[in-house]
C-alpha positions in Angstrom: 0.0 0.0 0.0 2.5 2.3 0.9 4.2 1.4 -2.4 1.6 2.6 -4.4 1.1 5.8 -2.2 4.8 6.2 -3.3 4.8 5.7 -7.0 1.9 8.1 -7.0 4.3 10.9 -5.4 6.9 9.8 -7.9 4.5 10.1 -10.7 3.5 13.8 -9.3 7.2 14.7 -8.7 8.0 13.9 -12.1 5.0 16.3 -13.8 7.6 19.3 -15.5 6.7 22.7 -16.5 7.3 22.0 -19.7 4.6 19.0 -19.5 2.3 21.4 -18.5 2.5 24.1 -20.7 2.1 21.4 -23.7 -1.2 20.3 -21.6 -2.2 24.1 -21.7 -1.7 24.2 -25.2 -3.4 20.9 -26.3 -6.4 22.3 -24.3 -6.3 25.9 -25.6 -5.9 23.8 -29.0 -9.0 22.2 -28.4 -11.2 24.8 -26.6 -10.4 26.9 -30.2 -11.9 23.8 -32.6 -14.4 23.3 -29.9 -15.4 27.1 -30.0 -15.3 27.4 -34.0 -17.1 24.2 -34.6 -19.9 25.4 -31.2 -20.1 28.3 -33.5 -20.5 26.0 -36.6 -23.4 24.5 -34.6 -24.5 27.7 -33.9 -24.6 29.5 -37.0 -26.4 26.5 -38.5 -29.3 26.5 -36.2 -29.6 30.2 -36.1 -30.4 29.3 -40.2 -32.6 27.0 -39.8 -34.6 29.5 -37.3 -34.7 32.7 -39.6 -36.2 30.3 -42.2 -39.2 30.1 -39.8 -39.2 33.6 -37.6 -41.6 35.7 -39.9 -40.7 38.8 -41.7 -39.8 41.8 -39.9 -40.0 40.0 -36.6 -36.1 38.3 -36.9 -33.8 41.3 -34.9 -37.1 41.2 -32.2 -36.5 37.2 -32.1 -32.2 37.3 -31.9 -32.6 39.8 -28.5 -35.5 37.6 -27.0 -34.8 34.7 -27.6 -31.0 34.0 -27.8 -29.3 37.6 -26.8 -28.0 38.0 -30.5 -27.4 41.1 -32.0 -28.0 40.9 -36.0 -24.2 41.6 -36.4 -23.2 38.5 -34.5 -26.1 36.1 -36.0 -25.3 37.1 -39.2 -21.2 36.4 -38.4 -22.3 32.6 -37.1 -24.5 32.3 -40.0 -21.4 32.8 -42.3 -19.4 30.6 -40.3 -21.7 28.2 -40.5 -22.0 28.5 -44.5 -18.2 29.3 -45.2 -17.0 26.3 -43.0 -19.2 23.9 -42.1 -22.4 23.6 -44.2 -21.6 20.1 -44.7 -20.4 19.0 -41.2 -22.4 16.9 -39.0 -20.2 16.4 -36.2 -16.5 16.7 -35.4 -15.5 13.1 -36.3 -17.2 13.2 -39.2 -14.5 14.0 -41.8 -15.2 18.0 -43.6 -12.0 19.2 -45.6 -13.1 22.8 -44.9 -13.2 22.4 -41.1 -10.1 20.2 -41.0 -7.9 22.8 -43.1 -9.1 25.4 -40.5 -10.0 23.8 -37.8 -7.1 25.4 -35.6 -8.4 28.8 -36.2 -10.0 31.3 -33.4 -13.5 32.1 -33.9 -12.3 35.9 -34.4 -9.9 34.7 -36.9 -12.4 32.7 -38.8 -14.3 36.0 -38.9 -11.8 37.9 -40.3 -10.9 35.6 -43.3 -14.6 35.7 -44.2 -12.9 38.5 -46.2 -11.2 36.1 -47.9 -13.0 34.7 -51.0 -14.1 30.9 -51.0 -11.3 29.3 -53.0 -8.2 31.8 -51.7 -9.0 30.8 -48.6 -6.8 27.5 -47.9 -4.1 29.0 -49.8 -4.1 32.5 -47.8 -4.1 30.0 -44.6 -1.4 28.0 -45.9 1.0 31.3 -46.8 0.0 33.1 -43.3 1.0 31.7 -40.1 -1.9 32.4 -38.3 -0.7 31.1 -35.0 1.6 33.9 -34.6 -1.0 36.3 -35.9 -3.9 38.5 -33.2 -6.7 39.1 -35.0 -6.0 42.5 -35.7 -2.6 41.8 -37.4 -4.5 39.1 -39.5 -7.2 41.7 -40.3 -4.5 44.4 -41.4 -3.0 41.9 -43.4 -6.3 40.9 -45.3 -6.8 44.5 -45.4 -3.3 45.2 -46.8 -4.1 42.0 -49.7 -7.6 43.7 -50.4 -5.6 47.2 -51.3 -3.0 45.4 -53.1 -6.0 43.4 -55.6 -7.5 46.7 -56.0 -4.7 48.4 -57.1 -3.7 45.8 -59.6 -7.8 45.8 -61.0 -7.4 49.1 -61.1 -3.8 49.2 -63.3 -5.4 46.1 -65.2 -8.6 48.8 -66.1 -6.4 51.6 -66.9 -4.6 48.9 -69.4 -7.4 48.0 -71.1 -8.7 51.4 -71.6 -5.4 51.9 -73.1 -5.2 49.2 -75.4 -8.7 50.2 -76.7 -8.0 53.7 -76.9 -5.1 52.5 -79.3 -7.3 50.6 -81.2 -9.3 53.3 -81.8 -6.3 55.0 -82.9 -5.4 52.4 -85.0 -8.9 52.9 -86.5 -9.0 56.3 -87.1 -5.6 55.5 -88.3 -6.9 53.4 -91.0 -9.9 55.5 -92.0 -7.5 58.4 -92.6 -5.8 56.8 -94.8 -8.6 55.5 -96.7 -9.9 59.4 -96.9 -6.5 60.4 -97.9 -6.4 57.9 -101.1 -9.8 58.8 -101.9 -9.0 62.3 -102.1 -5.7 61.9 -104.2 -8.5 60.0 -106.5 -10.6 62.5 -106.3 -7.9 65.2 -107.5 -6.6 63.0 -110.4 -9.9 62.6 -111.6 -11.0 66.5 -111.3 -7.9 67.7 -113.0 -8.0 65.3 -115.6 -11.9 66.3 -116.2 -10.9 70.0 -116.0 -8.1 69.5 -118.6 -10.5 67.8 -120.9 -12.8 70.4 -120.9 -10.1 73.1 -121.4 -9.3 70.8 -124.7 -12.9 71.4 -125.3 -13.5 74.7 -125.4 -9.8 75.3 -127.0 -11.4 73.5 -129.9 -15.0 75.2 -129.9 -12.5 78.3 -130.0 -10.8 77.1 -133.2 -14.7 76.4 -134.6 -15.8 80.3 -133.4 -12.8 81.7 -135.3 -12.7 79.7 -138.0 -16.8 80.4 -138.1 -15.7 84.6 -137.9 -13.2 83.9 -140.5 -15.7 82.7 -142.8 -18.5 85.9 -141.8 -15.9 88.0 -142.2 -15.1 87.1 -145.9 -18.8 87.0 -146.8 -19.0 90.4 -145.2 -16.9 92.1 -147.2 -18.5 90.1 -150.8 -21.7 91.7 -149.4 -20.3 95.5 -148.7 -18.4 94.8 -152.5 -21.9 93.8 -154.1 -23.6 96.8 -152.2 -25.9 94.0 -150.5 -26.5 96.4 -147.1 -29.5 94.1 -145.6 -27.2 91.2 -145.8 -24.3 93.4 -144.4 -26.5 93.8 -141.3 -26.8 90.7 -141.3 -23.3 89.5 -141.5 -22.4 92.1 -138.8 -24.7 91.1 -136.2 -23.7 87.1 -137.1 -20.1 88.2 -136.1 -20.9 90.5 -132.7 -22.6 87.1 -131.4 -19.7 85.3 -132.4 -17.2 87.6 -130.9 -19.3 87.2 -127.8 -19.2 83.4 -127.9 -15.2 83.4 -128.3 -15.0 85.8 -125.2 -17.2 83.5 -123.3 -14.8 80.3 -124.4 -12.0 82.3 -123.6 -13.3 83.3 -120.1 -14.2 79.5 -119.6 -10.5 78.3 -120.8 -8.9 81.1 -117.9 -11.2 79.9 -115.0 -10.5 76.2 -116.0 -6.6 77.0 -115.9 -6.8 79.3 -112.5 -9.0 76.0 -111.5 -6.0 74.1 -112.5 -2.7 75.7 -111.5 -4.7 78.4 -108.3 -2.8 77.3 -104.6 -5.5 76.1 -101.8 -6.4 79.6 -99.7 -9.6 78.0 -97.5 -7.4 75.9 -95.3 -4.7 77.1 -93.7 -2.8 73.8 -93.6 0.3 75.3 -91.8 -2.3 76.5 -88.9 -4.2 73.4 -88.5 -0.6 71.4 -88.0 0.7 73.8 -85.4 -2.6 74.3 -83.4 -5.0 71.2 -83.3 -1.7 68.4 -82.9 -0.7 70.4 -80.0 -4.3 70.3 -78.1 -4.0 66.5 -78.7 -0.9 66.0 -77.9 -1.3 68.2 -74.3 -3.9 65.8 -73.8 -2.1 62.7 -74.5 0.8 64.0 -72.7 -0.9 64.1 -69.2 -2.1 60.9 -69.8 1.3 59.3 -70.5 2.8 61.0 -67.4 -0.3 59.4 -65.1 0.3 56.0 -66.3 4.1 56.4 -66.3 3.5 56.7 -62.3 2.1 54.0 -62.1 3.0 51.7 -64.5 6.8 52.4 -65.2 8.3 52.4 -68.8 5.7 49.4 -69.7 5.0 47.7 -72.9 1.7 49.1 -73.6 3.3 52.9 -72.6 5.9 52.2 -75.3 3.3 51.0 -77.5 1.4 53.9 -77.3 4.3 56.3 -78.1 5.0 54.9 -81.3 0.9 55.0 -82.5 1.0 58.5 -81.2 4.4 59.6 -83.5 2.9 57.9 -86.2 -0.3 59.6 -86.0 0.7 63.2 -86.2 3.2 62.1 -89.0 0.0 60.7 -90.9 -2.2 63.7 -89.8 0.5 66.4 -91.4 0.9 63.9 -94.7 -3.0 64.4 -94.8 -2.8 68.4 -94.5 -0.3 68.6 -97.1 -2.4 66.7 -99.7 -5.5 68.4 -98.6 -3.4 71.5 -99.3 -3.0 70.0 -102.5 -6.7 70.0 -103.7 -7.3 72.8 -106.2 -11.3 72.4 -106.9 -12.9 74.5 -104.0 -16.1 72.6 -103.0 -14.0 68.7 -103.0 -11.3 70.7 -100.8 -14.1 72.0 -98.4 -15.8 68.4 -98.2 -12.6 67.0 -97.3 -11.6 69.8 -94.7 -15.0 68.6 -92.9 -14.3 65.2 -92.9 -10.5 66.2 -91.4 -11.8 68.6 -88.8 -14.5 66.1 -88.0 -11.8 63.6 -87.7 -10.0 66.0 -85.2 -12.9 67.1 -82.7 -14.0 63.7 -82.4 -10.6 62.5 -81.8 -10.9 65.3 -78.9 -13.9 64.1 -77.7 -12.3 60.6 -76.7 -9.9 61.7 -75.1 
């Protein structure tokens, strides 16, 4: 008897500080699954009661009947669906519970701000265990800055690469104007030199026609013939007036011809309306350099921008080239309309 009263001394004696803080721990370990998966339990009645409490009557029913605030039923009721909506009891075996089953219920809280299928991962990467809740939340915090700010430089990409698309567009559609308007010229000069052939031959006809009134002019003032004189003379004053009118005709065709542009001032246009743009532009490409650094699409955009206003000026200068006054204002239009709306993206 006494031996066994000694062995149990021995046994006591033996018990080390170091034993009995991993005692603590393995019970603080399992007070903290106990109280997440009590919480669990919790969260999953307190959804099977608002299905029943009627409308309107479900904050009245929390204070009454369980001393909830909405707040913490609606926490439970997320712990319950994030971790444990398919958990019957603790020996049951739930991959959600297990993979967090050594968190706090305030840190199982906080990663609710962790989406769904991060949430094993962020675990995995964090060590909780030397985490309080209120470093954990500043971290999830910290990760929920960091996501925005990369949706944000991700938007600000994409409205760059279909701004230069648009570019790339307008780009295109200038160039189709521009070769439509070098048609257009080639096929109004030609047409205006044709019709200067024209009249220089209905010219030839007219004097040729005077040449032959004027001889019978003269047989008729020889044979004394004065009615057919008068005759003769007014035949010629309307042909004079015909050969003045070709002649007149001929001259406009060749100012039409060989006149410089004066409605657009191609030299103003080049120095003025690039320079809005490109003020524009400019601010923009500063604001993304910030963020973004010398980037691809920054880069990108540089060259689309140089090879714009190189395009732009080649279009001025054969706009400038247009010598038929109503094609050149059409295409003027279509050029300034190019530019304000340009302007209007931006």
């Amino acid at each position: 008897m006494n031996s066994v009263v000694e062995q149990r001394v021995n046994l006591s004696i033996d018990r080390t500080p170091e034993l009995i803080a991993a005692e603590i721990n393995s019970i603080k370990n399992q007070t903290k699954k106990m109280v997440l998966y009590n919480s669990i339990e919790i969260g999953r009645r307190l959804t099977e009661a608002k299905a029943m409490v009627a409308h309107g009557e479900w904050g009245e029913w929390l204070e009454k009947s369980v001393d909830y605030s909405k707040s913490t039923a609606n926490n439970l009721m997320r712990i319950f669906e994030e971790y444990g909506a398919d958990q019957i009891t603790l020996l049951e075996s739930n991959s959600k519970f297990q993979a967090l089953g050594n968190l706090s219920y305030t840190q199982a809280v906080a990663l609710l701000g962790v989406p769904e299928e991060e949430r094993e991962q962020f675990v995995v990467e964090h060590d909780l265990d030397r985490l309080s809740t209120r470093e954990l939340q500043k971290v999830i915090k910290e990760r929920e800055e960091a996501l925005k700010i990369a949706n944000e430089k991700a938007e600000e990409a994409r409205k760059l690469l279909d701004e230069k698309e648009k570019i790339e567009a307008e780009h295109r559609t200038t160039e189709r104007v521009l070769r439509e308007t070098q048609n257009d010229v080639k096929a109004l000069q030609e047409a205006l030199k044709n019709e200067r052939e024209k009249s220089k031959l209905e010219i030839e006809k007219l004097q040729s026609s005077m040449a032959e009134q004027q001889r019978k002019l003269e047989e008729a003032q020889d044979s004394g013939d004065d009615e057919e004189v008068t005759r003769l003379q007014a035949s010629l004053k309307e042909l004079e007036k015909e050969l003045d009118r070709s002649n007149e005709k001929i001259l406009e065709l060749e100012r039409q011809i060989k006149e410089k542009p004066i409605e657009v001032n191609a030299e103003t246009i080049v120095e003025k309306i690039p320079e809005e743009i490109e003020k524009e532009l400019q601010e923009l490409r500063e604001k993304v350099n910030q963020k973004a650094g010398n980037s691809e699409p920054v880069v990108k955009f540089s060259i689309y921008f140089s090879e714009l206003v190189s395009k732009f000026k080649d279009l001025l200068g054969a706009l400038e080239e247009i010598q038929e006054p109503e094609s050149k204002e059409k295409y003027k239009n279509a050029v300034l309309g190019l530019v304000n709306k340009m302007a209007e993206r931006l």
